[in-house]
SENU-989264 format. One record per residue: x, z, y of N, C-alpha, C in turn. Coordinates in steps of 0.001 Angstrom, whole numbers, padded with zeros to 6 digits, always signed. Layout:
XZYXZYXZY/...
***
This chain:
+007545+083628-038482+008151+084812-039111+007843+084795-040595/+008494+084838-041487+008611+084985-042788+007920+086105-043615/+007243+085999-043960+005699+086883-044332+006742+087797-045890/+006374+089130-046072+007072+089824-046840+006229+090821-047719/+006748+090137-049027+005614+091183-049965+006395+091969-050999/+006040+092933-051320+006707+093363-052389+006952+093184-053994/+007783+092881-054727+008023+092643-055640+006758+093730-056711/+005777+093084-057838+005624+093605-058975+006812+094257-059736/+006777+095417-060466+007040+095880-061279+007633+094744-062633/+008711+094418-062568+009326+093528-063370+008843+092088-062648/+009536+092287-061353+009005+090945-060802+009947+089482-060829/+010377+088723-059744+011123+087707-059727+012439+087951-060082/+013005+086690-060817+014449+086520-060248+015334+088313-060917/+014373+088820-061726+015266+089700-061873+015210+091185-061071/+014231+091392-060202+014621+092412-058673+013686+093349-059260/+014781+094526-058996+014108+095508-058905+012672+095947-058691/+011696+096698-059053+010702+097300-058672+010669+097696-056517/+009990+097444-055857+009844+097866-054714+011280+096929-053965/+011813+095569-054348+012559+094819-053900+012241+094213-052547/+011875+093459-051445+011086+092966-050887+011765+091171-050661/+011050+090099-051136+011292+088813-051146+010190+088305-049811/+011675+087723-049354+010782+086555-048546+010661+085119-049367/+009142+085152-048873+008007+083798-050187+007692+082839-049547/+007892+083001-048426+007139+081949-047486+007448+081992-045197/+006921+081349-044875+006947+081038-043710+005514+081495-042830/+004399+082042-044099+002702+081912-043192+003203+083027-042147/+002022+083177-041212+002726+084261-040245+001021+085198-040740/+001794+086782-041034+000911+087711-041361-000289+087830-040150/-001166+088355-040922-002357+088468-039758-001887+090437-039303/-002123+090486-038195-001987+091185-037120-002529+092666-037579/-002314+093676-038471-002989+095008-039045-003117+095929-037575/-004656+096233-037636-005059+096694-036688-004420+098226-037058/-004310+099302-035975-004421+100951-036642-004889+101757-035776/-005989+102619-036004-006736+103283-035468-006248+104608-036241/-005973+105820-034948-005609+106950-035349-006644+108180-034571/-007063+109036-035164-007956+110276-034814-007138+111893-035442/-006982+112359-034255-006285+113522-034217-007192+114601-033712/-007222+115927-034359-008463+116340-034576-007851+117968-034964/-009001+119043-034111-008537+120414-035135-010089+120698-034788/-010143+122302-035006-011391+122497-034614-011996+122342-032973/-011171+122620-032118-011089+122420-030969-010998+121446-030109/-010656+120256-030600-010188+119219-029863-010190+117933-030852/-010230+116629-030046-010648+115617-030784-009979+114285-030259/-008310+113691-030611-007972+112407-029756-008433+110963-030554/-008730+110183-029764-008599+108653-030994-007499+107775-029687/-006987+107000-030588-005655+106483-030287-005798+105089-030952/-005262+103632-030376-004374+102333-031092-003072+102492-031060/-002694+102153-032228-000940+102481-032362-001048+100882-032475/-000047+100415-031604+000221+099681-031924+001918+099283-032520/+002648+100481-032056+003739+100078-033212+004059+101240-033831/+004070+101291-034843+003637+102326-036089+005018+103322-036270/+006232+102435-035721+007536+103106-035992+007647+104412-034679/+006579+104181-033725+006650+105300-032906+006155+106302-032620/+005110+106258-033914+003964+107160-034294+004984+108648-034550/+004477+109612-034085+004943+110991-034491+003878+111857-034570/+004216+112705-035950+003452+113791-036573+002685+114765-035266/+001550+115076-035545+001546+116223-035031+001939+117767-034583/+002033+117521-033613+002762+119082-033044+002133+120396-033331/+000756+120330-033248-000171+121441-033351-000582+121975-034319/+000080+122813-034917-000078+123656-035938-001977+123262-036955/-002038+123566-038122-003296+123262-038086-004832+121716-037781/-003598+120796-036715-003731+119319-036417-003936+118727-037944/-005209+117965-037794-004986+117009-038981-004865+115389-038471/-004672+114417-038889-004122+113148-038456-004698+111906-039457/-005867+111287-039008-006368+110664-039749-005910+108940-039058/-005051+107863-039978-004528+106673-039779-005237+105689-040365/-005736+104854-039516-007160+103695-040490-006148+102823-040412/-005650+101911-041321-005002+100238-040984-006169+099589-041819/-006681+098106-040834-007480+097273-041160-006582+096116-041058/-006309+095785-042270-005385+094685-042684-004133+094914-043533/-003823+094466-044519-002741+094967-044801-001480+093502-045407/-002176+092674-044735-001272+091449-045194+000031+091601-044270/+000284+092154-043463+001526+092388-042536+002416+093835-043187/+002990+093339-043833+003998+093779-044955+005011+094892-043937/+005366+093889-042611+006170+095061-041903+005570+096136-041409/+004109+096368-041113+003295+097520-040295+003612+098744-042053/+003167+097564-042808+003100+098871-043725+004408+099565-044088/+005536+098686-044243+006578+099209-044278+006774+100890-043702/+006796+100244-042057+007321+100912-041265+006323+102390-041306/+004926+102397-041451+004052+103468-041799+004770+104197-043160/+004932+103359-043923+005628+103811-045127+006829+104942-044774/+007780+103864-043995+009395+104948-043910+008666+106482-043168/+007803+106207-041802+006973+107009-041193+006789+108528-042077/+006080+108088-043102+005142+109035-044023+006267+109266-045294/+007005+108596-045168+007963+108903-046595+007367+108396-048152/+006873+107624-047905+006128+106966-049154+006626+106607-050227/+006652+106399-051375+007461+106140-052400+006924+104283-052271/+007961+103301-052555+007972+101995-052965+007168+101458-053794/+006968+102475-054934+005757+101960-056051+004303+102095-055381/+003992+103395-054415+002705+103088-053586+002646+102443-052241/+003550+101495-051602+003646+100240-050548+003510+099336-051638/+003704+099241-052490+003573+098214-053564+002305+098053-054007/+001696+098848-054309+000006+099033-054481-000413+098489-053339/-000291+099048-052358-001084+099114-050978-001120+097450-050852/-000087+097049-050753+000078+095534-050578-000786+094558-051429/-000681+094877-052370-001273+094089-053951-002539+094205-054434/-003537+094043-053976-005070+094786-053187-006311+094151-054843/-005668+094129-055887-005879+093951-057053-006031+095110-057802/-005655+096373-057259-005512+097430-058193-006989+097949-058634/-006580+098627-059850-007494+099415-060804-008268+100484-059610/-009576+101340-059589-009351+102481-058749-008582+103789-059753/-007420+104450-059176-007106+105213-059802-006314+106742-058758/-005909+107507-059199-005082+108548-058119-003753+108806-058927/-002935+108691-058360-001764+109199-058709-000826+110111-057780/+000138+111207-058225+000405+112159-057616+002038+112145-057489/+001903+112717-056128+003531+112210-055546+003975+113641-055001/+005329+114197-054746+005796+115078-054309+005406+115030-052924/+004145+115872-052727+003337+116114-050749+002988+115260-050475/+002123+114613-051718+000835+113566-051326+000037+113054-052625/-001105+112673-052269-001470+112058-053579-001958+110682-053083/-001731+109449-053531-002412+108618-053861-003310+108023-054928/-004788+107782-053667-005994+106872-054275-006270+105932-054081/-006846+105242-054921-007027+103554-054933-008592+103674-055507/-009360+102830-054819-011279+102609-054986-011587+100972-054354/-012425+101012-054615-013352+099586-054222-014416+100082-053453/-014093+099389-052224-015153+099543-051486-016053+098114-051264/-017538+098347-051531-018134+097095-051784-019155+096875-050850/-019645+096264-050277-020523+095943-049623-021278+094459-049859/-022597+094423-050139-022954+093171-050450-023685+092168-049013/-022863+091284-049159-023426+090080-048438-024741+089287-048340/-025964+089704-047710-027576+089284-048212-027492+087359-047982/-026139+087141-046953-026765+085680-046633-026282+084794-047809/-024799+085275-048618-024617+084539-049488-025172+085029-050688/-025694+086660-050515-026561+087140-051917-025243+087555-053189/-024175+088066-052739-023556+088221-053295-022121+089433-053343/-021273+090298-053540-020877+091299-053563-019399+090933-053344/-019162+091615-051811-018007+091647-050953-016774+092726-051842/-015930+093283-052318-015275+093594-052916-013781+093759-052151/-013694+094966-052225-012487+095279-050944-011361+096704-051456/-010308+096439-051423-009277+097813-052381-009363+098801-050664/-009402+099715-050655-009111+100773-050064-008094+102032-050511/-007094+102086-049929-006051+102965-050280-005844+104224-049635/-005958+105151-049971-006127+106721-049051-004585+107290-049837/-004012+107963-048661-003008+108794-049159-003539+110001-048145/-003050+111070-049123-003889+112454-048945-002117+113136-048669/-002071+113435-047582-001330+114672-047353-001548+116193-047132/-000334+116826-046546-001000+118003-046512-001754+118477-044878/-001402+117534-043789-002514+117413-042951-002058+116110-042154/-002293+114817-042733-003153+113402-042412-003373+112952-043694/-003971+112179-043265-005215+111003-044302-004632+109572-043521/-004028+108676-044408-004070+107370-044588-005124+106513-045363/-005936+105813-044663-006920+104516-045246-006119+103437-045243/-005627+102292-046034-005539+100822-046017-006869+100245-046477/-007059+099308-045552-008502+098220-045456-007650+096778-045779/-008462+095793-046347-008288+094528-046538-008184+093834-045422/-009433+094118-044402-009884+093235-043346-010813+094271-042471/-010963+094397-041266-011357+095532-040394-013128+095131-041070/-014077+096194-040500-014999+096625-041213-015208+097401-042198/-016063+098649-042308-016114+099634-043529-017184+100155-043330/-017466+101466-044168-017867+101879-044121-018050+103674-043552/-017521+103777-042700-016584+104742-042087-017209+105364-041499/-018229+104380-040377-018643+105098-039112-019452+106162-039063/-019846+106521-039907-020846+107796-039924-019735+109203-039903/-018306+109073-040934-017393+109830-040962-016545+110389-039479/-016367+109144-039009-016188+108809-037637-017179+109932-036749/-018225+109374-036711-019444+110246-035472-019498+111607-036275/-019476+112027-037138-018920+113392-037439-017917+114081-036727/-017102+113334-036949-015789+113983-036174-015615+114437-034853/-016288+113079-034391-016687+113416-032904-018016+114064-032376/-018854+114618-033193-019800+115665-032786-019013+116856-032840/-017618+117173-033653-018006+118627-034167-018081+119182-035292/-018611+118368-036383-018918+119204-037273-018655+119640-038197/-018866+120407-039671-017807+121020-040239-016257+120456-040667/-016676+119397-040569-015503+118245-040703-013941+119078-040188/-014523+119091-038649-013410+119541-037746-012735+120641-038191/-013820+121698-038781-012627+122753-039108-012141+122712-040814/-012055+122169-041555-011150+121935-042573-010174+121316-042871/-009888+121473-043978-008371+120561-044004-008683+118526-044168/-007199+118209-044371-007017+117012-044875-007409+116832-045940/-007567+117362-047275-008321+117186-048196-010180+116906-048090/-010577+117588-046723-012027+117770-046892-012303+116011-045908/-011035+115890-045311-011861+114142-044552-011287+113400-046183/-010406+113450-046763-010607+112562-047964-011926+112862-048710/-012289+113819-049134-013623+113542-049560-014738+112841-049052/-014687+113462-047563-015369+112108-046880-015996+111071-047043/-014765+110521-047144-014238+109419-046930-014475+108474-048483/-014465+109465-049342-014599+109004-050871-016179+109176-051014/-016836+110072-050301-018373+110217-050348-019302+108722-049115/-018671+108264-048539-019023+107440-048040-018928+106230-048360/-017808+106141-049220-018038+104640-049889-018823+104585-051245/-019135+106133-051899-020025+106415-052979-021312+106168-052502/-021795+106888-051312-022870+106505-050644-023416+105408-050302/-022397+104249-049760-022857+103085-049838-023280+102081-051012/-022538+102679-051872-022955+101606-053857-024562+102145-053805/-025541+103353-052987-026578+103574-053554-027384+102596-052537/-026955+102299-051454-027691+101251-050574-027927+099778-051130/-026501+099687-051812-026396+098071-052459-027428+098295-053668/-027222+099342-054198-028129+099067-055326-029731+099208-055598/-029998+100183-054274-031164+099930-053583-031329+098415-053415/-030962+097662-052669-031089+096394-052700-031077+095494-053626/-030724+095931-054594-030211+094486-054952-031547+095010-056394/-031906+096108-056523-033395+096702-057255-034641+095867-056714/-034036+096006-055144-036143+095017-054719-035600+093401-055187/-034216+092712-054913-034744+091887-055969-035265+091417-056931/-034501+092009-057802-034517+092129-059184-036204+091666-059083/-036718+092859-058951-037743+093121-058553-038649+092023-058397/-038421+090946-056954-039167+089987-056411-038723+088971-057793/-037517+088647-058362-037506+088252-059494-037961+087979-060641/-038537+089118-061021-039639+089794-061730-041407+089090-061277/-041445+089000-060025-042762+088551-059275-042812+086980-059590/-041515+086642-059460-041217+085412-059512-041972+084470-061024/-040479+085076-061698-040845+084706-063304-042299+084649-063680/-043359+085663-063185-044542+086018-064098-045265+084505-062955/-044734+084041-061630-045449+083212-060944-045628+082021-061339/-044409+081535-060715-043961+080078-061761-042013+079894-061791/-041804+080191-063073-040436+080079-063055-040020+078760-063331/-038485+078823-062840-038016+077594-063113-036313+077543-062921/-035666+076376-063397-034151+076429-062933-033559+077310-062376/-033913+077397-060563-033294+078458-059961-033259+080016-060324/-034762+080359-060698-034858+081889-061333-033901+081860-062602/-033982+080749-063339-032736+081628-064072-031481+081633-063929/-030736+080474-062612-029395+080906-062095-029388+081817-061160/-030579+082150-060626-030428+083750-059968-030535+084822-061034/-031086+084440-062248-030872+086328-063431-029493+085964-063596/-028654+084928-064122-026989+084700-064459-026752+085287-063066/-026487+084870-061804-025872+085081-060910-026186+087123-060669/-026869+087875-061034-026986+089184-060844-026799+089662-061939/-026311+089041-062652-025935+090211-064269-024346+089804-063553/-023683+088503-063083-022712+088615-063398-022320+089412-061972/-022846+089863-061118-022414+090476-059989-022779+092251-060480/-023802+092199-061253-024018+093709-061600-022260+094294-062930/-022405+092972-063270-020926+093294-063711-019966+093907-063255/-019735+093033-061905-018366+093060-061277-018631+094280-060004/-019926+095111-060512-020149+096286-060010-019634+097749-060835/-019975+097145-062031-019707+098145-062843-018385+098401-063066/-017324+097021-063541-015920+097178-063453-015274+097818-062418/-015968+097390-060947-015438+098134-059456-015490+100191-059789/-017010+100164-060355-016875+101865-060157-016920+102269-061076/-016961+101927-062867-016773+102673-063595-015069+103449-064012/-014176+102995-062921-012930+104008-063273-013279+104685-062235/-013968+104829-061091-014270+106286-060417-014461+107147-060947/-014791+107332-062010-015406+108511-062426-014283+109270-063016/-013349+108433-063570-011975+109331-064057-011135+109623-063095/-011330+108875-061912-010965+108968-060515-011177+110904-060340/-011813+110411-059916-012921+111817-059230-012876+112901-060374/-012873+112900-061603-012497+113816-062861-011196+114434-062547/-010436+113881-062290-008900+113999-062234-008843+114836-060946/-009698+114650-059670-009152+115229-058588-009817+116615-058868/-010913+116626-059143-011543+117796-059730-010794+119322-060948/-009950+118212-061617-009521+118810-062557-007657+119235-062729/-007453+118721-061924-006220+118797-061618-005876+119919-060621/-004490+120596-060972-004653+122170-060239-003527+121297-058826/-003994+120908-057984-003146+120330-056607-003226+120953-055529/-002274+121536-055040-002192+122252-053951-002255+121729-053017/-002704+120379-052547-003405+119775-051346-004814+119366-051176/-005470+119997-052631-007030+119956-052755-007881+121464-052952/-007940+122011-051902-008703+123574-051926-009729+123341-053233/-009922+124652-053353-010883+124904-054604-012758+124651-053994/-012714+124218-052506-013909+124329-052114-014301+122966-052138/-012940+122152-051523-013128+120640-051608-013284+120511-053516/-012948+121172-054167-012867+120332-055462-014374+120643-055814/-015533+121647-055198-016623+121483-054999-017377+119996-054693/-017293+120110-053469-017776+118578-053303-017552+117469-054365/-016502+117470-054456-015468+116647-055132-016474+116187-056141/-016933+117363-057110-017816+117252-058006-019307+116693-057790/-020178+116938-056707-020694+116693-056157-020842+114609-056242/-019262+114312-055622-019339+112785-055603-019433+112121-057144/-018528+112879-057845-018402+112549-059138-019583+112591-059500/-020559+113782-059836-022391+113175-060529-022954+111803-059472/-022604+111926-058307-023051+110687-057548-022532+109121-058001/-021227+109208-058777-020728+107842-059552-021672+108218-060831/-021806+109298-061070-022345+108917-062703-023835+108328-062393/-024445+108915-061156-026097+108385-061630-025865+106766-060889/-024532+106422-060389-024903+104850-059655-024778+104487-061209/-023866+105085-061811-023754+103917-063360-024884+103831-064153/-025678+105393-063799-026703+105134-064813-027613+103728-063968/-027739+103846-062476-028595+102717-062256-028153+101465-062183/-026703+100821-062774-026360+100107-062816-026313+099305-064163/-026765+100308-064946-027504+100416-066474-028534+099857-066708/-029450+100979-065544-030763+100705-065602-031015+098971-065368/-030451+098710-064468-030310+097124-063550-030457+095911-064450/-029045+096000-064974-028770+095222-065885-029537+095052-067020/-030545+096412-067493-031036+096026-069163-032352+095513-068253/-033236+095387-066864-033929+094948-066692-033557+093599-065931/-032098+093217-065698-031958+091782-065770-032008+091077-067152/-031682+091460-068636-032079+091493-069660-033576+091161-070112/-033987+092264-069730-035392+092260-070132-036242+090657-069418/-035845+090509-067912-036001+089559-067184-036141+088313-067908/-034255+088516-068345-034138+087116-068796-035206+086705-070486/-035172+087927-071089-036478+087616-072115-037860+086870-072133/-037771+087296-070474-039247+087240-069718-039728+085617-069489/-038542+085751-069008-038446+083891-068653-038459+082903-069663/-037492+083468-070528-037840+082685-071717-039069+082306-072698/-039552+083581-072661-041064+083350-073195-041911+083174-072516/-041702+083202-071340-042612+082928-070283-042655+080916-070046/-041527+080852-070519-041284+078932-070322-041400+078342-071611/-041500+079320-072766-042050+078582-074014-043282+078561-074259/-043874+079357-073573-045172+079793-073593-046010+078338-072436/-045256+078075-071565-045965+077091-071188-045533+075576-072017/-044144+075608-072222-044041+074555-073357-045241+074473-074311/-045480+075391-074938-046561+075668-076167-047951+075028-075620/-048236+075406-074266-049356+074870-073840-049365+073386-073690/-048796+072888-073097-048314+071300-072663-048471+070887-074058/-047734+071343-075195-047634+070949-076637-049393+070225-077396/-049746+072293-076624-051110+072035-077558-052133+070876-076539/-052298+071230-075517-053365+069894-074814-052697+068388-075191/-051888+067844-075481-050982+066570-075981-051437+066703-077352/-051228+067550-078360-051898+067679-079315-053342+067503-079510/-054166+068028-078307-055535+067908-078709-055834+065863-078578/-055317+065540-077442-055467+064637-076930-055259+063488-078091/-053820+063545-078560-053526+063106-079857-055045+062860-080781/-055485+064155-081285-056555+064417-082096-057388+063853-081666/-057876+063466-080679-059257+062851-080009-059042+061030-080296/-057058+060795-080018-057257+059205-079982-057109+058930-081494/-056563+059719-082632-056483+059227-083993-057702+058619-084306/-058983+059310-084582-060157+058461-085112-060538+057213-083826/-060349+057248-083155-060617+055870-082222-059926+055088-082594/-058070+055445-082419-057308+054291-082966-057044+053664-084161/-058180+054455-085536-058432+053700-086707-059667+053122-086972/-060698+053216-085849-061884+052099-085780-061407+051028-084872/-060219+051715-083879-060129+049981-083303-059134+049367-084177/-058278+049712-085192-057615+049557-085937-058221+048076-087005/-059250+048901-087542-060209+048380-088567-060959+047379-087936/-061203+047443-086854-061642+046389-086147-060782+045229-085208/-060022+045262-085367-058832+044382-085368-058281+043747-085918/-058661+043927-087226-057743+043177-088897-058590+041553-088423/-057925+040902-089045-058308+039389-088669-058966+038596-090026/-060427+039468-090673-060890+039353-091629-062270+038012-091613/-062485+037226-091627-063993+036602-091319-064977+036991-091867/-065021+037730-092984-066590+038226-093385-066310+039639-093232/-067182+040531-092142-067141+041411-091867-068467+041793-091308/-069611+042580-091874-070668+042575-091119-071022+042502-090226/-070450+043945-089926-070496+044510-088112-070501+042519-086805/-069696+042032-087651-068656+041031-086388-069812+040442-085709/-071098+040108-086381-072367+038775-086079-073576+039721-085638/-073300+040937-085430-074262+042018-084925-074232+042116-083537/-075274+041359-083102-075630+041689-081235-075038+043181-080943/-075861+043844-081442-075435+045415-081551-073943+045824-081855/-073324+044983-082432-072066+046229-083121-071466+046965-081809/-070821+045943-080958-070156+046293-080169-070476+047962-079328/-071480+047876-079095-072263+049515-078342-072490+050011-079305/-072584+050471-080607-072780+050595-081499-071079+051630-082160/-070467+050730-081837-068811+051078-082153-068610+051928-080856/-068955+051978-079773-068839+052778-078664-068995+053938-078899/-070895+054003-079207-071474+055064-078819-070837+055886-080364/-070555+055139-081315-069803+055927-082332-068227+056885-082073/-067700+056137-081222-066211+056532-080486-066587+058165-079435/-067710+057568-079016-068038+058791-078112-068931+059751-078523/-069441+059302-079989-070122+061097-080227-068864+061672-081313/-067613+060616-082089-066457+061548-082583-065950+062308-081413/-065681+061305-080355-064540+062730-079203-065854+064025-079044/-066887+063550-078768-067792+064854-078443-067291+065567-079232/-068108+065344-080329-067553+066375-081789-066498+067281-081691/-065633+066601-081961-064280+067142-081820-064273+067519-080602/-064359+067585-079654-064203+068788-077702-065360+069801-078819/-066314+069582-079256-067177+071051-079644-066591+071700-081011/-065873+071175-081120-065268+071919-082754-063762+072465-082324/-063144+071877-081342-061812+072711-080605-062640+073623-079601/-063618+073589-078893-064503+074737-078281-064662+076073-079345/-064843+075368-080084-065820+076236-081200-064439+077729-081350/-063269+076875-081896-062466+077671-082647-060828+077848-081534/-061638+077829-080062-060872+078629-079302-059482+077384-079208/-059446+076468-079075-058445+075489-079172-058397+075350-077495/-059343+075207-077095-059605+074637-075439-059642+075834-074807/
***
């Protein structure tokens, strides 16, 4: 089956915005969809498996929360799309899993776009994933990259009961936006006790690897900061914007998540000027043993100069030379060799050299 993506904004060949080209022959991977239907009273979870037969809720007050894990199958989203009435420019996003995080606002919906990140301990490195929420006026759409999130706690909420159940669709998008905020403080918890053992490291014995592990965490603390520093205008905007699908109680919370992006940035601040500081560390920490190696080679030096100009002098190929016909010279020239090195070990003693 002929795999189908949507045209960029001034894309191929000329086509329209929201055109759809077939590119190829791969066959899409299979978008899972998990649906939870929910009021205060009652609680369904559901697999849809074909999305074109999905129908709204009947029950007044019903909110309708739609997870898709996967979104390389161009027709599921489609058809969710015609479903929900979506505009072409946001199936176009959804598809194109590159986007900025940002929200934009549609006639009886808003769409958001975030990074949801989770770091990988075995490769030591930061998983990076677009998540797409469309906010109606009662369901919530998630698009996932690849099944796995960070969800499940939102999830076992729902199904205890708790205040969750009795608010609107706006209050599981917050959620839902507080749970992937919540998780940047776990990663960065983590990725602090490195730093950290890093730190233990350098002052131990550093070398090569410690400093492609400080490069390898500045450049991942980077591609942390690019991920969540447009949250914050994210989350400004939902806050600040007068939208009649965001109660004035949710735009509470709302605020709430927003200081929660500002203090990850401050510790993503913090991180980085002590991968900085790190990398200072190392450096003087490895010139500092250079310097040493320098100076004992140096002393050593100093000890063979006056030896290697008595054996020097005693080497010239002269025939009248006193010393030469002296039973004695020979031990004589020794014990002279060995009270200069003395000397000199008590005169680098003396003045702190050794």
């Amino acid at each position: 089956m002929a795999r189908k993506l949507v045209v960029k904004r001034g894309g191929k060949l000329g086509a329209p915005p929201g055109t759809l080209l077939h590119i190829g022959r791969h066959k899409p991977e299979h978008a899972a969809i998990r649906l939870i239907r929910y009021d205060a009273e009652d609680l369904q979870e559901s697999v849809i498996t074909d999305p074109s037969r999905y129908r709204p809720a009947q029950v007044p007050g019903q909110v309708s929360w739609l997870n898709v894990d996967g979104v390389a199958d161009a027709g599921v989203i489609q058809a969710l799309g015609g479903q929900f009435q979506l505009h072409p420019l946001v199936l176009e996003d959804v598809l194109n899993t590159d986007q900025r995080p940002k929200v934009e606002e549609y006639p009886g919906y808003l769409y958001i776009v975030l990074r949801m990140l989770q770091f990988d301990r075995e490769r030591q490195q930061i998983q990076s994933e677009q998540v797409s929420l469309v906010l109606g006026g009662d369901f919530v759409l998630s698009f996932q990259e690849r099944a796995g999130d960070v969800f499940d706690g939102v999830r076992e909420r729902l199904r205890t009961g708790r205040r969750i159940r009795f608010m609107r669709s706006d209050y599981l998008a917050y959620a839902l936006l507080d749970a992937v905020v919540d998780h940047y403080f776990e990663m960065l918890e983590y990725l602090g006790e490195r730093v950290e053992e890093l730190e233990d490291q350098i002052i131990a014995s550093p070398g090569p690897d410690t400093l492609a592990q400080i490069h390898h965490y500045k450049r991942e603390m980077l591609l942390l900061r690019k991920s969540i520093w447009p949250l914050r205008e994210l989350l400004s905007r939902l806050t600040r914007d007068d939208s009649p699908l965001i109660a004035d109680e949710t735009r509470l919370y709302l605020r709430d998540v927003h200081d929660h992006v500002i203090h990850v940035m401050d510790s993503i601040d913090t991180i980085r000027e002590l991968l900085v500081s790190l990398l200072d560390l190392y450096l003087s920490n490895v010139s500092k043993r250079t310097n040493e190696i320098m100076k004992v080679l140096t002393i050593f030096a100093s000890l063979f100069m006056p030896l290697t100009f008595i054996a020097g002098v005693y080497g010239m190929n002269f025939d009248v030379m006193p010393e030469l016909r002296w039973p004695w010279g020979y031990p004589a020239v020794m014990l002279l060799m060995l009270v200069i090195v003395l000397s000199l070990l008590v005169y680098f003693r003396r003045r702190r050299w050794l």
